[in-house]
VEXTI-994728 format. One record per residue (C-alpha): residue number from 1; residue in one letter; z, x, y. Coordinates in Angstrom, 3 decimals, padded with zeros to 6 digits. Example, Ala and Ser with C-alpha at 12.3 -4.5 7.8 and 13.67 -1.06 7.14 Angstrom:
VEXTI-994728
<pt><n>1</n><res>a</res><Z>007.800</Z><X>012.300</X><Y>-004.500</Y></pt>
<pt><n>2</n><res>s</res><Z>007.140</Z><X>013.670</X><Y>-001.060</Y></pt>
This chain:
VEXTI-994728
<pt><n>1</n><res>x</res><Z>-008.669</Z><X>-003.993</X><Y>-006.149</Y></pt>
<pt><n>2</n><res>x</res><Z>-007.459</Z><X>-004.267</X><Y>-002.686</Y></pt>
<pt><n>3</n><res>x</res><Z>-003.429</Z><X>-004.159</X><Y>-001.504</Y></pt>
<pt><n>4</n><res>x</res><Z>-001.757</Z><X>-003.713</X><Y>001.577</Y></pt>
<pt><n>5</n><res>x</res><Z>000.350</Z><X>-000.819</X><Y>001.068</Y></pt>
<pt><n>6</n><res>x</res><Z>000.425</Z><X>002.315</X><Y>-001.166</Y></pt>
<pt><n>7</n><res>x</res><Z>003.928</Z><X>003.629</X><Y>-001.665</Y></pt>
<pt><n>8</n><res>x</res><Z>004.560</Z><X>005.181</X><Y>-004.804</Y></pt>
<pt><n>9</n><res>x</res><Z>001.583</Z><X>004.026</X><Y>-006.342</Y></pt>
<pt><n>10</n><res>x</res><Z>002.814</Z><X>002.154</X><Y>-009.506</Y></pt>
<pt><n>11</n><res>x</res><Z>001.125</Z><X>-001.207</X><Y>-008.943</Y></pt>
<pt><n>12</n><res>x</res><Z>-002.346</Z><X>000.140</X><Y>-008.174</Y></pt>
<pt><n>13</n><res>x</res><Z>-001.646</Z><X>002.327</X><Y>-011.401</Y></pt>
<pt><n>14</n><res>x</res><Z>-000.524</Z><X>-000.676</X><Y>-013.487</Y></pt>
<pt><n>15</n><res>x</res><Z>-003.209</Z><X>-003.084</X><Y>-012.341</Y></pt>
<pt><n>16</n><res>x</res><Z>-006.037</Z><X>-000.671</X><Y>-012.987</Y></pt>
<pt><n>17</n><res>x</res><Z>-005.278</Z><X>-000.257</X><Y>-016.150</Y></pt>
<pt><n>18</n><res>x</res><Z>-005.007</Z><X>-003.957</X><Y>-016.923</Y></pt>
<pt><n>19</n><res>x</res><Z>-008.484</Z><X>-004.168</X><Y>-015.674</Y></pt>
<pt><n>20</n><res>x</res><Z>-010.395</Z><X>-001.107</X><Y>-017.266</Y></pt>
<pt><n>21</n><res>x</res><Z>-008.857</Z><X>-003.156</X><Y>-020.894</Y></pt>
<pt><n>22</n><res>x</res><Z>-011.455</Z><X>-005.345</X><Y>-019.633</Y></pt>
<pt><n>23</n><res>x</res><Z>-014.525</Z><X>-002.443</X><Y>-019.993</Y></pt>
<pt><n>24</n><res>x</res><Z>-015.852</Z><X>-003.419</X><Y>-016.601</Y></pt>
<pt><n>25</n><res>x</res><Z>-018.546</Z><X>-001.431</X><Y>-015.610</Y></pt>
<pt><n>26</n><res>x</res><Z>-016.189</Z><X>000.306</X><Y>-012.463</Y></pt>
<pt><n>27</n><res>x</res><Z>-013.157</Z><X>-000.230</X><Y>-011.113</Y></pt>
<pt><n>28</n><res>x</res><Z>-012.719</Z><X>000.875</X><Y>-007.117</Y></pt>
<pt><n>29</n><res>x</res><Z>-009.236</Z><X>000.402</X><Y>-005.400</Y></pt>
<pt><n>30</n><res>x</res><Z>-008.816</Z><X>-000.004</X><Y>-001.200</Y></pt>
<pt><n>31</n><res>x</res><Z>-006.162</Z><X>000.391</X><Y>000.798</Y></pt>
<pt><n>32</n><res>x</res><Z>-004.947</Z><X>-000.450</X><Y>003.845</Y></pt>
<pt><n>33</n><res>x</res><Z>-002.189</Z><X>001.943</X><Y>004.415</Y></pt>
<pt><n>34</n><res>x</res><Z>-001.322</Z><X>005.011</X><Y>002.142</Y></pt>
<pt><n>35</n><res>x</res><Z>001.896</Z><X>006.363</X><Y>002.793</Y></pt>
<pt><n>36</n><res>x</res><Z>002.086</Z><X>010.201</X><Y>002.808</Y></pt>
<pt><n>37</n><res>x</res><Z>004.119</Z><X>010.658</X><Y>-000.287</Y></pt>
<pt><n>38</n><res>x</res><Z>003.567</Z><X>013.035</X><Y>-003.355</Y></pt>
<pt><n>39</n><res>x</res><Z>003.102</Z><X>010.163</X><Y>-006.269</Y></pt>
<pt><n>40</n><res>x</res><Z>001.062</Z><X>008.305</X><Y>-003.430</Y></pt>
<pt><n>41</n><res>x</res><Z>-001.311</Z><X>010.869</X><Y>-003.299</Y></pt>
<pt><n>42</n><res>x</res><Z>-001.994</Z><X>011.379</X><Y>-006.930</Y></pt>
<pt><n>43</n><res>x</res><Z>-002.687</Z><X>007.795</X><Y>-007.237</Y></pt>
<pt><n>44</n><res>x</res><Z>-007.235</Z><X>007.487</X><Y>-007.144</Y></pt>
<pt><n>45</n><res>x</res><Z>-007.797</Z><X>005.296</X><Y>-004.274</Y></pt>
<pt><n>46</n><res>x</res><Z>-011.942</Z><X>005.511</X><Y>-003.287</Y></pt>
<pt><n>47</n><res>x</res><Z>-011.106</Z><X>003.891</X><Y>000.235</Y></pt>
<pt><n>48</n><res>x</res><Z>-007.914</Z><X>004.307</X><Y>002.259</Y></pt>
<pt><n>49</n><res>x</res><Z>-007.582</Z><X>002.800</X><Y>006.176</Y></pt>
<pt><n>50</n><res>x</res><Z>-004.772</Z><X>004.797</X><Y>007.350</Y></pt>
<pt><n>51</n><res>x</res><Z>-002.424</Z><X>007.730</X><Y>005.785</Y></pt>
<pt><n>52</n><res>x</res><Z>000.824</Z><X>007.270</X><Y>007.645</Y></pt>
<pt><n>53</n><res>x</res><Z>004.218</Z><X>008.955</X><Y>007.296</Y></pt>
<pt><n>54</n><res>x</res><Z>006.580</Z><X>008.236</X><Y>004.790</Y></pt>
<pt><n>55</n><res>x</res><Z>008.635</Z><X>005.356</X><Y>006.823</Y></pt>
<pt><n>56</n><res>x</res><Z>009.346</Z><X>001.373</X><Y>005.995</Y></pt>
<pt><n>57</n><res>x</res><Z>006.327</Z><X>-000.341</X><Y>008.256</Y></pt>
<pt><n>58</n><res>x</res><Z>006.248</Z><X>-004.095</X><Y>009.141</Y></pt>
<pt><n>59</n><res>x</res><Z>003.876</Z><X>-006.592</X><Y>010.893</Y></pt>
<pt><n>60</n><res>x</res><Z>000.717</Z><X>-007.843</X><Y>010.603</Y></pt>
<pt><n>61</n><res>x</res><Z>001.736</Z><X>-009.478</X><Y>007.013</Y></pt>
<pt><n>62</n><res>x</res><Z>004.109</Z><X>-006.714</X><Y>005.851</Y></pt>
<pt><n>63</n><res>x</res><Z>007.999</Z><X>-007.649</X><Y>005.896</Y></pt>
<pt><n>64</n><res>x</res><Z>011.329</Z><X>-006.457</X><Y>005.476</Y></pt>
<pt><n>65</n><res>x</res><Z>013.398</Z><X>-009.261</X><Y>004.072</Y></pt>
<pt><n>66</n><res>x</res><Z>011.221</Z><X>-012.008</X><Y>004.698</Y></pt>
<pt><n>67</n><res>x</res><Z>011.068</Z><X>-010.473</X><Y>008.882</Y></pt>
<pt><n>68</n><res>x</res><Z>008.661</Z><X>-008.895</X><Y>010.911</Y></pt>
<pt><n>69</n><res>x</res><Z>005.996</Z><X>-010.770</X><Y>009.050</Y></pt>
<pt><n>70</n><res>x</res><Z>004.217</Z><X>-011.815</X><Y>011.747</Y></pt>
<pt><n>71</n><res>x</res><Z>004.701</Z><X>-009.256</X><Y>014.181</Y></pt>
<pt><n>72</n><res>x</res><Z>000.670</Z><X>-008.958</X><Y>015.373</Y></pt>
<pt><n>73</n><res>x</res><Z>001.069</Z><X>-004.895</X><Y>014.713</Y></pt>
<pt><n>74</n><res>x</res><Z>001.908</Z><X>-002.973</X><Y>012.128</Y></pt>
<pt><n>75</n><res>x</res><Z>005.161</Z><X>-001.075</X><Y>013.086</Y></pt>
<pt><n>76</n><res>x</res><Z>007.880</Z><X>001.473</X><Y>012.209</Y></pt>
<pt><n>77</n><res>x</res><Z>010.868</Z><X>-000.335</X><Y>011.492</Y></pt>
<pt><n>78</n><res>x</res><Z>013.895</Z><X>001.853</X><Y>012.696</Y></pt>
<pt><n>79</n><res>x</res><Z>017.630</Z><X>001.305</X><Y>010.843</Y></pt>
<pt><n>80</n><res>x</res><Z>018.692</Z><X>000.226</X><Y>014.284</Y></pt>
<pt><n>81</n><res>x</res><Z>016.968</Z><X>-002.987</X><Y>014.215</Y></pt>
<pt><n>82</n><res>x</res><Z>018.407</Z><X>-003.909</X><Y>011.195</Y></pt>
């Protein structure tokens, strides 16, 4: 499994579950950002690219109401640019 984002960790937990129904011989999840929360941390994740601080991040794909998309870095996105 890959995704973009861990936050609280429900859809990695959900999703591997669905697929271990299938008996598959192993089941690895990746990460591109883990967010440095308590449920995030108890989720198993075998490869994470970054731990970062528990704040909303957009760019590089990530949005915030359908902005910040395609900002070419991922970014903190402060409750003054909203």
């Amino acid at each position: 499994m890959i995704d973009d984002i861990l936050d609280s960790g429900q859809t990695i937990a959900m999703v591997r579950e669905i697929i271990q129904e299938q008996e598959p011989a192993s089941v690895w999840a990746c990460v591109l950002l883990r967010k440095d929360r308590p449920e995030a941390m108890t989720v198993p994740v075998e490869y994470v690219g970054f731990d970062i601080p528990d704040e909303f991040v957009v760019g590089y794909g990530l949005d915030y109401d359908d902005y910040y998309r395609n900002l070419p870095d991922i970014v903190t996105l402060r409750k003054e640019a909203l």
